[in-house]
C-alpha positions as a printed NumPy array, in Angstrom:
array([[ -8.714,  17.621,   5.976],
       [ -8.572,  17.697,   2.184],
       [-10.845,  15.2  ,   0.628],
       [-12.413,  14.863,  -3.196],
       [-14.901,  12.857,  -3.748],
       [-15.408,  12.219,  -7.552],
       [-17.575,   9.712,  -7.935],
       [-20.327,   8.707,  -5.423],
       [-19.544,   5.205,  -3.218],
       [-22.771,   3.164,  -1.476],
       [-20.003,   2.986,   1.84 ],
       [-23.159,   0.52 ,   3.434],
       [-22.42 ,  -1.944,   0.387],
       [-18.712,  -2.636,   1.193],
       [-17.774,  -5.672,   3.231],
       [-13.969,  -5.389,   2.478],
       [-11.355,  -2.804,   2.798],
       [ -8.221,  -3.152,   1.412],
       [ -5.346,  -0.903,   2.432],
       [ -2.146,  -0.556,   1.109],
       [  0.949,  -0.029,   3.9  ],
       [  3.563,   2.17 ,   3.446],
       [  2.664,   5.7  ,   3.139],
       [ -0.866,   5.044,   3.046],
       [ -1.642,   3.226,   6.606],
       [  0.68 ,   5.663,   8.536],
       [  1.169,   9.335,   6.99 ],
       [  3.976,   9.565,   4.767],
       [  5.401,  12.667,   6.614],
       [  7.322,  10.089,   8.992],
       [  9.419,   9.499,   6.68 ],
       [  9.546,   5.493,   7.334],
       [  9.744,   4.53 ,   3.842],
       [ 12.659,   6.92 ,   3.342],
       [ 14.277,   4.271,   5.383],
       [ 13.63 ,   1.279,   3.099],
       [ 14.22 ,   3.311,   0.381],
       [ 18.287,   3.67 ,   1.948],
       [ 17.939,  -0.182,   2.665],
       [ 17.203,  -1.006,  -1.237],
       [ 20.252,   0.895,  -2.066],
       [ 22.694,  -0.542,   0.085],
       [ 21.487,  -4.04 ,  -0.754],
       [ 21.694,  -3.19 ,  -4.465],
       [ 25.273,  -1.265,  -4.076],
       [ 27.013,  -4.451,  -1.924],
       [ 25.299,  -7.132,  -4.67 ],
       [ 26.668,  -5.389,  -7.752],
       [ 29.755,  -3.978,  -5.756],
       [ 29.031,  -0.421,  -7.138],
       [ 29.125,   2.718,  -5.543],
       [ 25.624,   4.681,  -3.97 ],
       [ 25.166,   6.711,  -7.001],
       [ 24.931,   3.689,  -9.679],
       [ 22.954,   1.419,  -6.874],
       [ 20.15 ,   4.56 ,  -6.978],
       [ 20.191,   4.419, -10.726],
       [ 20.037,   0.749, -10.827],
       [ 17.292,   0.903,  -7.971],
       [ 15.125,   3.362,  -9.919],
       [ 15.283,   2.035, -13.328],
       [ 14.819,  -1.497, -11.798],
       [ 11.099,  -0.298, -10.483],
       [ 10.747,   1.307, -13.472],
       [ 10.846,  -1.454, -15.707],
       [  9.803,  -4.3  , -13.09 ],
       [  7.826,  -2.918, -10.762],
       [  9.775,  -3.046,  -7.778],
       [ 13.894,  -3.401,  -7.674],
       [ 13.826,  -6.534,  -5.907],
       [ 12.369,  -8.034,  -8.861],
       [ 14.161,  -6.497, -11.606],
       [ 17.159,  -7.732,  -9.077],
       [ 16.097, -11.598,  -8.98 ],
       [ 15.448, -11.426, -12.702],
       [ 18.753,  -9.633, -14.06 ],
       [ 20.757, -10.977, -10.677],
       [ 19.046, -14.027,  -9.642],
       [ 18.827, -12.58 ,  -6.038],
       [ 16.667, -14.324,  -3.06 ],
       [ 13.724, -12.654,  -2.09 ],
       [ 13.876, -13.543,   0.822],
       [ 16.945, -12.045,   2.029],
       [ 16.109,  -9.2  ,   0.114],
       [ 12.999,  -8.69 ,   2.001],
       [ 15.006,  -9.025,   5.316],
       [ 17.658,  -6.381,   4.523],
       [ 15.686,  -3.746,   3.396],
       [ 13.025,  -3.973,   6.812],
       [ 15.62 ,  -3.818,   9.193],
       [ 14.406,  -0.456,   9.773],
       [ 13.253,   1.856,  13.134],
       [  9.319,   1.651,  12.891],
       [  9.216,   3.881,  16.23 ],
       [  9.826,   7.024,  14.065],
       [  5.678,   6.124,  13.381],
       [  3.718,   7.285,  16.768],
       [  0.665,   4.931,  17.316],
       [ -2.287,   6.223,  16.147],
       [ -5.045,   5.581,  18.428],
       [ -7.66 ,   8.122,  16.219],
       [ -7.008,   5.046,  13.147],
       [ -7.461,   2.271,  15.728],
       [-10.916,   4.081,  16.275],
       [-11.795,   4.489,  13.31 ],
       [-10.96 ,   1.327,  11.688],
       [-12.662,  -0.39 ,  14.883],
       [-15.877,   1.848,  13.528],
       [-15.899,   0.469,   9.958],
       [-17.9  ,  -3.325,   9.376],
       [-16.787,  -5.807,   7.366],
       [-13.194,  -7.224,   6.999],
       [ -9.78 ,  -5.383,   6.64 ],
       [ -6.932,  -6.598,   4.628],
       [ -3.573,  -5.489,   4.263],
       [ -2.321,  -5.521,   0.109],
       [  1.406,  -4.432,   0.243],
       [  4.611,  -4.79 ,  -1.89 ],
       [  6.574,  -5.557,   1.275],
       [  6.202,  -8.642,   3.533],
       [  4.105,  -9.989,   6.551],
       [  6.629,  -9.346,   8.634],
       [  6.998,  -5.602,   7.399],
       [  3.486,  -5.245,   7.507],
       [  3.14 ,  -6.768,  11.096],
       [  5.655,  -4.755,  12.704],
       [  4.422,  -1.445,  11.299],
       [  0.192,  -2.238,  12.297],
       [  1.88 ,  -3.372,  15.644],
       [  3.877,  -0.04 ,  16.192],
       [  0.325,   1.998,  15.113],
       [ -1.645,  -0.178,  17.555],
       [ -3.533,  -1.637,  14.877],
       [ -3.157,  -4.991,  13.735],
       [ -6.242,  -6.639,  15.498],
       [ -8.283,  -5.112,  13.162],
       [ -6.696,  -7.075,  10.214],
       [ -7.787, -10.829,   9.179],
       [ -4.667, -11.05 ,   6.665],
       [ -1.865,  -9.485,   5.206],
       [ -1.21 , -10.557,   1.265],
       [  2.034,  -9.657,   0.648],
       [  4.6  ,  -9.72 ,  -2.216],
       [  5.362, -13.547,  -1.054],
       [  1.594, -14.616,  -1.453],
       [  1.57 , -12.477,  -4.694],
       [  4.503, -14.81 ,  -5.629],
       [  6.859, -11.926,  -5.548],
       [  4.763, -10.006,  -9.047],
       [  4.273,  -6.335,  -7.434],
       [  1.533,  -4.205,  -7.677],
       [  0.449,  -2.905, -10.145],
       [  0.246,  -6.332, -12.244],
       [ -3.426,  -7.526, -12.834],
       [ -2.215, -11.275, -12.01 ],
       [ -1.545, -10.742,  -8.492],
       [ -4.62 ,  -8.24 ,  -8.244],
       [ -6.636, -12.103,  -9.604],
       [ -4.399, -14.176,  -7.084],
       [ -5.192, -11.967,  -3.682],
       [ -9.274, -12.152,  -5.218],
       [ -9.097, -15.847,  -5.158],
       [ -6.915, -16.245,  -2.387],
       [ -9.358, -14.406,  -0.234],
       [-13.027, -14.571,  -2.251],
       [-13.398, -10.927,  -2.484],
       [-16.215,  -9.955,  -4.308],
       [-14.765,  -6.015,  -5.886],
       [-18.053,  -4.538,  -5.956],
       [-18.56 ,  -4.853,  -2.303],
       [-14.917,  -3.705,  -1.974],
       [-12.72 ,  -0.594,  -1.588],
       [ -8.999,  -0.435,  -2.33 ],
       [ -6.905,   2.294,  -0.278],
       [ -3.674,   2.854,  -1.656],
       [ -0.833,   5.895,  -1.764],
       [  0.288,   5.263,  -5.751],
       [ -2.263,   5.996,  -8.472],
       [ -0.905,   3.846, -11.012],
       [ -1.855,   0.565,  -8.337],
       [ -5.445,   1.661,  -7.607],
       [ -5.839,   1.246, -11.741],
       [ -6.421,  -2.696, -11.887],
       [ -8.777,  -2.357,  -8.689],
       [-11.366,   0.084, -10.731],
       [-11.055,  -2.077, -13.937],
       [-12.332,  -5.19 , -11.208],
       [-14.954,  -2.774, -10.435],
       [-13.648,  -1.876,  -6.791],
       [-13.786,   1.456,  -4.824],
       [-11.14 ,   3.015,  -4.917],
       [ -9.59 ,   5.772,  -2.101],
       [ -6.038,   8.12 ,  -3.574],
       [ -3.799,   8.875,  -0.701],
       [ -2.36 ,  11.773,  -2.217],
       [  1.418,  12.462,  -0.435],
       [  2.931,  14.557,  -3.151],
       [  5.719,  11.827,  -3.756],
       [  7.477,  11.839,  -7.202],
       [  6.546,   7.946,  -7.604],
       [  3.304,   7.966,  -6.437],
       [  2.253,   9.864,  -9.535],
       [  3.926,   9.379, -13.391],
       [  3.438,  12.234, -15.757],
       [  0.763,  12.113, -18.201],
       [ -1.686,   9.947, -15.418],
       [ -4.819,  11.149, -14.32 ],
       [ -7.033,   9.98 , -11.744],
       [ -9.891,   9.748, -13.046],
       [-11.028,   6.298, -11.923],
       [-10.484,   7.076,  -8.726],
       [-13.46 ,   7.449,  -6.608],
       [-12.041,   9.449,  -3.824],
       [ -9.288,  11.13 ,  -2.783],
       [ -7.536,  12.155,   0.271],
       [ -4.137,  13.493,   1.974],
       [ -4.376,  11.26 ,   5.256],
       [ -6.079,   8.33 ,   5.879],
       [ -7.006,   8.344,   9.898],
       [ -9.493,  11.639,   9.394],
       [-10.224,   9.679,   5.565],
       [-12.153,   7.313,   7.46 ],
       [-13.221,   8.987,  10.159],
       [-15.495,  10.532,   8.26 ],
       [-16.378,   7.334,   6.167],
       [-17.135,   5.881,   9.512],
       [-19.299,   8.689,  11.075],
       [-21.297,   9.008,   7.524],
       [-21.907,   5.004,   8.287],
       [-23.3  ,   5.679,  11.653],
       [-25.229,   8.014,  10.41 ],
       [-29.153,   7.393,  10.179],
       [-30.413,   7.088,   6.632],
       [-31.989,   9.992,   4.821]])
């Protein structure tokens, strides 16, 4: 496995671990984001009655300048969330295989797991259910509790803190897009790069150098975390 580790993290200090979803708690190479990706675009293409091209432009500019299309649609279109939401996870989850080597691992780490995702609870439970995972996690806070302001805005980085009394120092932050892990190291959190190679998971001209680690799959990620852990001091 490829890991970096760029700046040193006390792993025995950490009582929360926050992971980001989609292409960071299953490997992207399923593909099961491609599928929400074709959900956002059909949603946008029926609303504005345009054709696939414009709904991709629209899609991509949207994130762009809102940080997600669905809000850039409920701004500029007044669209509900909700339904939104619904559309665009009416997806296949089986293309993910369960991962019983992450259901050991996570089972080896102490201290509380959270899910932090752009999608919803729903989303969220159906994918940790499909890995064989999700009675590891006390909570999901998702877009809704974030009041539908995506990462990477600092407010809903403050909301899920208070929401949840999460101390940063004692906490790491897991996520697939560079640009989200940013607010977490200015709160003084941990912070773990899953790198997938995906256009939007890095913008030109970032670098990642507040990130403490990095790695290109999470299950052997923390298998190591975990066995370092177990490990007798000294």
């Amino acid at each position: 496995m490829s890991r970096r580790r760029r700046r040193p993290v006390r792993w025995d200090l950490i009582d929360t671990w926050l992971f980001d979803l989609d292409n960071t708690l299953y490997h992207h190479r399923h593909n099961l984001f491609d599928q929400v990706e074709r959900r956002i675009r059909a949603f946008v293409a029926a609303h504005l009655g345009v054709d696939p091209a414009a709904a991709h432009v629209v899609q991509k500019s949207y994130y762009r300048d809102h940080g997600s299309t669905m809000r850039g649609m409920m701004i500029r279109h007044g669209v509900d969330p909700k339904a939104f939401l619904e559309f665009v996870h009416d997806i296949d989850v089986t293309v993910v295989p369960p991962d019983q080597a992450l259901d050991a691992a996570l089972g080896r780490l102490p201290g509380r797991k959270l899910i932090f995702t752009n999608g919803s609870v729903a989303h969220a439970e159906n994918v940790m259910r499909r890995l064989g995972v999700q009675h590891h996690f006390a909570a999901v806070f998702d877009i809704v509790a974030a009041d539908y302001v995506p990462k990477p805005d600092p407010v809903t980085y403050a909301r899920l803190l208070r929401s949840h009394a999460i101390e940063p120092s004692r906490t790491v932050f897991v996520d697939d897009i560079l640009r989200n892990l940013a607010p977490a190291a200015d709160l003084g959190m941990a912070t773990v790069w899953v790198r997938t190679g995906a256009p939007w998971a890095l913008v030109a001209g970032e670098t990642p150098e507040f990130v403490h680690e990095e790695t290109e799959g999470l299950t052997p990620w923390l298998g190591e975390v975990a066995t370092e852990l177990a490990a007798p001091p000294g």
